[in-house]
C-alpha positions as CSV (number, residue, x, y, z in Angstrom):
1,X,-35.8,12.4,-41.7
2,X,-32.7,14.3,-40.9
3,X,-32.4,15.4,-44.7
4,X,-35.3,17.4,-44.8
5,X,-33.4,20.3,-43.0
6,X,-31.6,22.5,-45.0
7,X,-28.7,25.6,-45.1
8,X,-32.0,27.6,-45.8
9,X,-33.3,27.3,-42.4
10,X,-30.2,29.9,-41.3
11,X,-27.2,30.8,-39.7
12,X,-28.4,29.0,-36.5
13,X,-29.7,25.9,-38.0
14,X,-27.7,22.6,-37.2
15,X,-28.2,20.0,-40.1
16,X,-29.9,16.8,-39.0
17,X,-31.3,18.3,-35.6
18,X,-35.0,17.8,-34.7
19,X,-37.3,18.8,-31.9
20,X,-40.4,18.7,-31.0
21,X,-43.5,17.9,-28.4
22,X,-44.2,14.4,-26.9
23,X,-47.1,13.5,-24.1
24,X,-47.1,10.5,-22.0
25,X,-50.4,9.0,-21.2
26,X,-51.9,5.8,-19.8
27,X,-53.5,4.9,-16.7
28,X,-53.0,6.7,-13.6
29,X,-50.2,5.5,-11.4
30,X,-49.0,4.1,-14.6
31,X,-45.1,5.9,-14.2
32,X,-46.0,8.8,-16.3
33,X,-44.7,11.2,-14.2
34,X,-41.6,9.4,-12.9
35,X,-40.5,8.4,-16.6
36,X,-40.9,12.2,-16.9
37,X,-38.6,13.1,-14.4
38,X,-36.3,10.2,-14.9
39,X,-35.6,11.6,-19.0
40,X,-35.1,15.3,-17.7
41,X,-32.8,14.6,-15.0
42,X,-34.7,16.7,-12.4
43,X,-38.1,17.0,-10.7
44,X,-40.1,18.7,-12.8
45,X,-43.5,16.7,-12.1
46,X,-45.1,15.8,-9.0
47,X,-45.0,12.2,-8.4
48,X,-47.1,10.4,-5.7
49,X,-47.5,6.8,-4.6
50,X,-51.7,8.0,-4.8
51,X,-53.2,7.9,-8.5
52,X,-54.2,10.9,-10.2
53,X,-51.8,13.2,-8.8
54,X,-50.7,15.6,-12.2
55,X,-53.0,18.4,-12.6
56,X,-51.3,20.3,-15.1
57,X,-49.9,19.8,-18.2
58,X,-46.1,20.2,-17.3
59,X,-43.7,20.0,-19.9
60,X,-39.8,18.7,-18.9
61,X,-37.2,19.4,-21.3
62,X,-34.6,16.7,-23.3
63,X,-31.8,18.3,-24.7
64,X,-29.2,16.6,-26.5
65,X,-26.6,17.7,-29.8
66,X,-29.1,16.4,-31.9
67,X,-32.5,16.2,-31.0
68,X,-34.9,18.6,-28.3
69,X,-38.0,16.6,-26.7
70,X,-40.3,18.5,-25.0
71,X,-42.4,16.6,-22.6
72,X,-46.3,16.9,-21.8
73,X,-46.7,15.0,-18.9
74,X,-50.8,15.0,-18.6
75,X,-53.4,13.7,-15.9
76,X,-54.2,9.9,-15.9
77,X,-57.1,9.4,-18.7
78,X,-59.4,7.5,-16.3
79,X,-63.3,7.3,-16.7
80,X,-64.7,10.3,-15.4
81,X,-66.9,10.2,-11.9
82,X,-66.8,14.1,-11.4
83,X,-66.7,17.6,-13.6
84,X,-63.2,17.5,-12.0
85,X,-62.6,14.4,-14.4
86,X,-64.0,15.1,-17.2
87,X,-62.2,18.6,-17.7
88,X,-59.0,16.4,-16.8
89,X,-60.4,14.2,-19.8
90,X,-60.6,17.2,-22.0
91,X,-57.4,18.3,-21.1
92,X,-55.1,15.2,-22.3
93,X,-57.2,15.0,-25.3
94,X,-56.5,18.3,-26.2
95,X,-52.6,17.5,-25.8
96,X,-52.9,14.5,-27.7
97,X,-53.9,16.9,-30.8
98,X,-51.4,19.3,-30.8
99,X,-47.6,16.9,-29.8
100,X,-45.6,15.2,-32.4
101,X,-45.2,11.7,-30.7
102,X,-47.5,10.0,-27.9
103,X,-45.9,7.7,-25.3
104,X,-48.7,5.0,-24.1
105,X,-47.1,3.5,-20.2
106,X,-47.8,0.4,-19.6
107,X,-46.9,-0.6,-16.0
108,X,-45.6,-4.0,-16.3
109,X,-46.6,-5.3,-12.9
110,X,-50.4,-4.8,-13.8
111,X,-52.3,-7.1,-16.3
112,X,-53.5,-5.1,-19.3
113,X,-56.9,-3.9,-17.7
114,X,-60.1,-2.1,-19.7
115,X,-58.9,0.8,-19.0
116,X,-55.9,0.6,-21.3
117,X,-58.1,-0.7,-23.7
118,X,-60.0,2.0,-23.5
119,X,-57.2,4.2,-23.7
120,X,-55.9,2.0,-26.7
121,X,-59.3,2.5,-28.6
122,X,-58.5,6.8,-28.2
123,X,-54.9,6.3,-29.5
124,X,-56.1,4.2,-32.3
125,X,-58.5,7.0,-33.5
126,X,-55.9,9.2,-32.7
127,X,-53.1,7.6,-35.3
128,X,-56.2,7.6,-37.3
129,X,-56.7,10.8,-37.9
130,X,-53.5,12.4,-37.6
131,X,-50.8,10.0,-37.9
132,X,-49.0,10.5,-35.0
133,X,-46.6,8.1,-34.0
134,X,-47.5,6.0,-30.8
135,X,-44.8,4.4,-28.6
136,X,-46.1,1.8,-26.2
137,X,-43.4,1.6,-23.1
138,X,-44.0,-1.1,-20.5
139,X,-42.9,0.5,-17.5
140,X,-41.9,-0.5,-14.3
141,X,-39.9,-3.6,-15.5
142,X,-38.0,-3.9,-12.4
143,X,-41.0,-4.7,-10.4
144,X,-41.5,-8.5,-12.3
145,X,-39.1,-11.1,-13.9
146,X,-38.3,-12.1,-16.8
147,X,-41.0,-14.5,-17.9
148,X,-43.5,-12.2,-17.1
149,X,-41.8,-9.0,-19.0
150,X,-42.0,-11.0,-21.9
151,X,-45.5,-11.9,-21.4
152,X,-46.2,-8.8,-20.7
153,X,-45.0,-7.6,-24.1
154,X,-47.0,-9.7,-26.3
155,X,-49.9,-8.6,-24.4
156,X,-49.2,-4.9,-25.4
157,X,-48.2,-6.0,-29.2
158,X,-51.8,-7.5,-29.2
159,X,-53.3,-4.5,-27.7
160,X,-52.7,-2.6,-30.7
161,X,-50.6,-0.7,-33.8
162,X,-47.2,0.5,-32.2
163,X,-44.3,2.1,-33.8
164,X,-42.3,1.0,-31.3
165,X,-42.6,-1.2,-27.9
166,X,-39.7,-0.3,-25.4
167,X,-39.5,-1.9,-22.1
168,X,-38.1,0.9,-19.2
169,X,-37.8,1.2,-15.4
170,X,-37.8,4.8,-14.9
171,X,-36.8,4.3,-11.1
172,X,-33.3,2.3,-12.1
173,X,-32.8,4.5,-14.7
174,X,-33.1,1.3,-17.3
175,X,-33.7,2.1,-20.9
176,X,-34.6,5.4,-20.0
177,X,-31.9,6.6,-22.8
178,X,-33.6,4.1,-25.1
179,X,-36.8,6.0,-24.7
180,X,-35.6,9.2,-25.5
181,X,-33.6,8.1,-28.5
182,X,-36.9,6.2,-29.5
183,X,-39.0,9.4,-29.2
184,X,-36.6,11.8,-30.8
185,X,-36.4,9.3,-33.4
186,X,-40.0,10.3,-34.4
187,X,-40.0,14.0,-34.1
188,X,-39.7,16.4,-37.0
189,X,-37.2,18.8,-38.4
190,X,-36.0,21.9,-36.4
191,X,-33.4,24.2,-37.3
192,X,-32.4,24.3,-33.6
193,X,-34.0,23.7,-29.8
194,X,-37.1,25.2,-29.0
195,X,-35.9,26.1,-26.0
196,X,-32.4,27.5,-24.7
197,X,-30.4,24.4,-23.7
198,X,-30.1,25.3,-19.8
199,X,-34.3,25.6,-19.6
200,X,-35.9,22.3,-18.2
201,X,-39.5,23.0,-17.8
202,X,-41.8,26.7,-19.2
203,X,-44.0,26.0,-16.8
204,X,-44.5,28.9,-14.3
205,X,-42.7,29.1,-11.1
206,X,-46.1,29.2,-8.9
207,X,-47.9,26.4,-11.1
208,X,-44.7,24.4,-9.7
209,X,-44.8,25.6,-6.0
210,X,-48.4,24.4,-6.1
211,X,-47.3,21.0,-7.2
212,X,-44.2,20.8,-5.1
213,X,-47.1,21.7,-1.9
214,X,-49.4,19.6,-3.6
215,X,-46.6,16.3,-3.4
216,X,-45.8,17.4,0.1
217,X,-49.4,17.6,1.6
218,X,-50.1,14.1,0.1
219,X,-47.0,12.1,1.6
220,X,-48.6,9.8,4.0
221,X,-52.3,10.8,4.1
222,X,-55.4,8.5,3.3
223,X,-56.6,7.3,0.0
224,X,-60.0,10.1,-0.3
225,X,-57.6,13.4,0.1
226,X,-55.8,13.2,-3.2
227,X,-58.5,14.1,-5.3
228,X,-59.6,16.6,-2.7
229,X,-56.6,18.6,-3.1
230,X,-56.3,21.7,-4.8
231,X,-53.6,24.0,-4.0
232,X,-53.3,28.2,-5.1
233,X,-50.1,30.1,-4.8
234,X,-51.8,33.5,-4.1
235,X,-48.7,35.5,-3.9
236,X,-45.1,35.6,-4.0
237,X,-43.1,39.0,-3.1
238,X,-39.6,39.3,-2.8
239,X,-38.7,40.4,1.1
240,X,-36.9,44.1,1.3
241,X,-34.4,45.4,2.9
242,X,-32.6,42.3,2.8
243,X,-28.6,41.7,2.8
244,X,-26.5,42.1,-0.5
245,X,-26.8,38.4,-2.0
246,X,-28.7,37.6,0.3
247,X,-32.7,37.3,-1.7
248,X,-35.2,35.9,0.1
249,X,-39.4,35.4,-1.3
250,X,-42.0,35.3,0.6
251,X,-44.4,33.0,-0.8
252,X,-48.4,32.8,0.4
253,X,-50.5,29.6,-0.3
254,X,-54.0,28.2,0.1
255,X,-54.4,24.6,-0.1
256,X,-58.3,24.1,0.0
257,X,-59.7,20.9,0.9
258,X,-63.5,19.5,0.3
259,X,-64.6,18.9,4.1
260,X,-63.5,20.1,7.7
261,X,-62.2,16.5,8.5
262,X,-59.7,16.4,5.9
263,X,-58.4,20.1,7.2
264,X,-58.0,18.7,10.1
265,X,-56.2,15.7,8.7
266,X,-53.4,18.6,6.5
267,X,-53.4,20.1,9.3
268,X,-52.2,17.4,12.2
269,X,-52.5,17.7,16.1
270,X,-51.5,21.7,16.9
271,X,-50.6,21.9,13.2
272,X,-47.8,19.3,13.3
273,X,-48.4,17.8,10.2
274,X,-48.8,21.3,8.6
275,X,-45.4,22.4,9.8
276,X,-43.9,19.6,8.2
277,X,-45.6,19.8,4.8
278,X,-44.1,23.2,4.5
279,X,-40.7,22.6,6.1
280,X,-41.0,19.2,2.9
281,X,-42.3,21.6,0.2
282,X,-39.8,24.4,1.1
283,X,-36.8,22.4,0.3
284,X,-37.9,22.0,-3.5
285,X,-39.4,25.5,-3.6
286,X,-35.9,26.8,-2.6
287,X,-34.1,24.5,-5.2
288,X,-36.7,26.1,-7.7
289,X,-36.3,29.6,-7.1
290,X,-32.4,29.6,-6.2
291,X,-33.7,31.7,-2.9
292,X,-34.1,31.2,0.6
293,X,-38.1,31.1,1.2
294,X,-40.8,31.5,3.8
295,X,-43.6,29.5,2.7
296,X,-47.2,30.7,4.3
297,X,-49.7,27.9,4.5
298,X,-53.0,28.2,4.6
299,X,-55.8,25.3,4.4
300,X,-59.4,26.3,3.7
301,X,-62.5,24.3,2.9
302,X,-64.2,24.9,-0.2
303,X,-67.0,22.7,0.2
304,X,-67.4,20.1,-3.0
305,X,-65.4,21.9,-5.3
306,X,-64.6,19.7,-7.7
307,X,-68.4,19.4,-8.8
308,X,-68.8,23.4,-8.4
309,X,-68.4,24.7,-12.4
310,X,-67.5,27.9,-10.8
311,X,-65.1,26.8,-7.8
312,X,-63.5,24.9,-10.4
313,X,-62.5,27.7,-12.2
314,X,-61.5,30.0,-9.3
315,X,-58.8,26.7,-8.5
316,X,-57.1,27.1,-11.8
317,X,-59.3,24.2,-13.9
């Protein structure tokens, strides 16, 4: 592969390097989003103990000398039960279409369920029609031994075509290397990174505040909110007349729930819990921005939005 580049591509170009886009899908709660952050080095997607967490298509970036991954990390495919869903649907399918190499996780503490068949059948078409290479990683193999790693394995070799199977625990950090080697192996040409070295996500800065809110307002909460969660930065505006070096944003956000219970649940006896979702999401929202921040939480009721064509638009979907 690394031959194809040539002194033509200009003075920039570095002989043998290639880049390119990758997704991870499977289930959700399958490690997609930890596996993500584990291969960039920092926390660039939102990761929750609660499926179907990722909302947006985030993409972390893998620089090394020789290769540049850039990572999709997309919604759970799941079988859809609202409009919500099925625009989530949409969404990975469209980002299986347009990225170089697909990573299928696997968690290998679950048996291989219809779902993952399901998924399986999509991929299959997928490599079908375009020839895309398909990884299958079994992840989480820290969380079972041996004997059932193994078992584990053959399952996913008999679940389809792969180009590769790569066992990974993206929480001990092992074979997370592997993986990226593995994917990078599969992506094209480039006469150089897509992206400066120092960048490690494109997406913007108030698509991650909402996710880093998002994360925060979930820790601890019962199973129905996650899906009921939507979350708007509506503005950020730097404070004046503030001290030489010393830069501080004031950021504004509406988190916007389905029902007045859950409010009440985000919100906690004389806003306790409230307080500490912000003090939680500020930390990364500092770290993000490089700023100290005052972070303005708001939590509204939008009545059934994610069956509302029109609310669902107005919350960024």
């Amino acid at each position: 592969m690394s031959e194809d580049v040539s002194a033509e591509s200009g003075p920039t170009a570095k002989p043998g390097y290639v880049a390119g886009f990758a997704c991870l899908i499977g289930r959700p709660n399958a490690g997609k989003s930890t596996l993500t952050n584990a291969l960039v080095g920092e926390k660039v997607a939102i990761t929750s103990s609660k499926p179907q967490t990722t909302r947006h298509t985030i993409r972390g970036i893998v620089t090394s000398p020789t290769s540049q991954i850039v990572l999709v990390d997309t919604p759970g495919l799941h079988k859809p039960r609202t409009l919500l869903g099925e625009r989530l649907n949409d969404l990975v399918r469209e980002t299986l279409l347009n990225v170089d190499v697909v990573g299928f996780c696997l968690p290998a503490d679950q048996r291989i369920g219809p779902g993952d068949q399901w998924i399986a059948r999509e991929l299959a078409e997928l490599r079908q029609a375009k020839r895309t290479p398909i990884i299958a990683l079994a992840t989480k193999s820290d969380k079972v031994d041996r004997q059932r790693l193994a078992e584990h394995l053959i399952s996913i070799d008999q679940l389809g075509e792969w180009s590769e199977i790569v066992p990974c625990s993206a929480t001990k950090g092992d074979q997370v290397d592997t993986v990226a080697s593995v994917i990078a192996k599969h992506l094209p040409p480039s006469p150089g990174p897509l992206y400066p070295d120092d960048v490690l996500t494109d997406e913007p800065h108030a698509i991650m505040i909402a996710e880093l809110v998002r994360e925060a307002a979930l820790e601890g909460v019962r199973d129905e909110l996650p899906h009921s969660l939507a979350v708007v930065v509506e503005e950020m505006l730097p404070r004046e007349d503030r001290p030489e070096g010393k830069p501080m944003m004031d950021v504004r956000v509406n988190v916007f729930v389905e029902r007045s219970s859950q409010k009440a649940i985000i919100i906690g006896r004389g806003g306790s819990r409230l307080r500490e979702v912000g003090t939680n999401a500020r930390v990364g929202i500092e770290k993000l921005l490089g700023q100290r921040v005052h972070l303005d939480l708001h939590v509204k009721v939008a009545k059934d939005w994610q069956r509302d064509p029109k609310q669902l638009q107005r919350l960024g979907f």
